[in-house]
N, C-alpha and C positions, 0 to 999 in steps of 0.2 A: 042674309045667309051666305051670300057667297065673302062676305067679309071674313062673315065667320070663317068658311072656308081658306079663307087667304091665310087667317089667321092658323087654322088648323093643318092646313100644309105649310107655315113658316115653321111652325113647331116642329111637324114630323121634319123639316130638311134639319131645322134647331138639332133639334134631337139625333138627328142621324151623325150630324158633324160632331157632336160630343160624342158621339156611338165610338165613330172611328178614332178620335182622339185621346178616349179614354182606351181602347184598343192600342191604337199607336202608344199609348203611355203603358200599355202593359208591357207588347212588344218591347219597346225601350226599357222595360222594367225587367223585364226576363233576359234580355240581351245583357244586364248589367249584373244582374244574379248569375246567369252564365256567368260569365266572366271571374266575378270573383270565387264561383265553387274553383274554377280552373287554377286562380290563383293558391287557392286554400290546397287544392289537389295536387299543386306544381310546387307548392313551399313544404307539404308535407313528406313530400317525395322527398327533397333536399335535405328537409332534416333526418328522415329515416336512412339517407344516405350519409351523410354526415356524422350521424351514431355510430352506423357501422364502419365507418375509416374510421372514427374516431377510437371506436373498440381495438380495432387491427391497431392501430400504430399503439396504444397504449401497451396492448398483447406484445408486438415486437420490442418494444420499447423495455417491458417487464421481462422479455424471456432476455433482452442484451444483457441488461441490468445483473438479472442474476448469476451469466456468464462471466461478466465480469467482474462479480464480487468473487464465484467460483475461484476465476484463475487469480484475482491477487493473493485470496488465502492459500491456493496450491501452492503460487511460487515464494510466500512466504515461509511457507511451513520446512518446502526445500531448505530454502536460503538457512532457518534453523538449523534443519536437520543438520545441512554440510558443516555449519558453526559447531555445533555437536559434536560431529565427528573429528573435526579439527582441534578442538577443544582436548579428547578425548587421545588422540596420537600427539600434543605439546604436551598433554599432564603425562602418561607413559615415558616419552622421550627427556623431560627431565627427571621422572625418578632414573630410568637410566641413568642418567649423567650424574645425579646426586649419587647413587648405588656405587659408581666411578669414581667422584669426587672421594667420596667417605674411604672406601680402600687405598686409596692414592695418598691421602693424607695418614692414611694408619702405617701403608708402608712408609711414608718417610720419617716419620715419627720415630717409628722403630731403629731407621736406617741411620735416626740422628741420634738418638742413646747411643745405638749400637757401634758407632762413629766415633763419639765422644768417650766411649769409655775404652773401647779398643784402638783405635786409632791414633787418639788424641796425642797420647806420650810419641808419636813417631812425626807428628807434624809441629808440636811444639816448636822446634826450635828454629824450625823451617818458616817462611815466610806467609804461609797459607792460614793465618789464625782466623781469615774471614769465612772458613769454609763453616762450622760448627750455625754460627751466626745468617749464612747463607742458610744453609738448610732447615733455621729455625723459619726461615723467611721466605722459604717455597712453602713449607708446611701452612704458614698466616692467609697464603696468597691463595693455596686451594681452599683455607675455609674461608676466605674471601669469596669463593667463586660460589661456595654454596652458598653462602649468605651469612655467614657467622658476624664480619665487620666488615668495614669499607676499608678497600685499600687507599692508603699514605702515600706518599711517593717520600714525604721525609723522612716519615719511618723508616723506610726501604732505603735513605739514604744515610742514614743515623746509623741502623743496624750492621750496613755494609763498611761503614766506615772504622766500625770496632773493630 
């Protein structure tokens, strides 16, 4: 019996030292589930922070964006508009001058009949025959200017020389 006994207190210390072992392995086991909720709690942190910058800088990022889509079309539309208006004082400013041209060539026209048929018999015999011809060749030059033909210079030289 008391064998038995020996036997039956090796056990109970047996048993006690798995007691504590399988204890100490929980302890260690819980100490390591800690650890990783911490981890799971401290990465989840990180990404819920992460989201939100990531939100914000996207937000800023879309409101730049939009501003400066805004200002190139403002300053485009400008940049138009003033072509426009410039567009709109060159077309004016040549009918003027066309409006000028056109008179300009009427009056000499006239000035050159009215030359030729009164004048003419009092310069004949005088040296001046180039004048009639001159004035046929200021009249070419202003419809030149409007766009009627391109001016010659040999015309201009041919004509003067009559």
């Amino acid at each position: 019996m008391e064998e038995q006994g020996k036997d039956t207190s090796m056990s109970n210390i047996s048993e006690n030292e798995q007691c504590e072992t399988d204890i100490r392995g929980s302890e260690e086991m819980e100490s390591n589930i800690a650890r990783l909720l911490e981890k799971i709690e401290s990465f989840t942190q990180l990404v819920s922070e992460l989201l939100e910058s990531g939100k914000t800088a996207f937000k800023d990022l879309s409101n730049e964006f939009e501003e400066q889509i805004i200002a190139i079309h403002k300053n485009n539309v400008e940049r138009w508009q003033h072509e426009i208006k410039e567009l709109r004082l060159l077309d004016s400013s040549n009918e003027e001058a066309s409006t000028i041209l056109c008179n300009a060539r009427n009056l000499l026209q006239n000035e050159s009949s009215l030359v030729d048929s009164r004048i003419a018999p009092l310069y004949s015999d005088l040296s001046f025959s180039f004048v009639p011809p001159l004035l046929r060749l200021l009249g070419e030059l202003l419809a030149e200017e409007s766009g009627a033909t391109p001016f010659s210079y040999n015309r201009f030289k041919q004509t003067v020389s009559l």
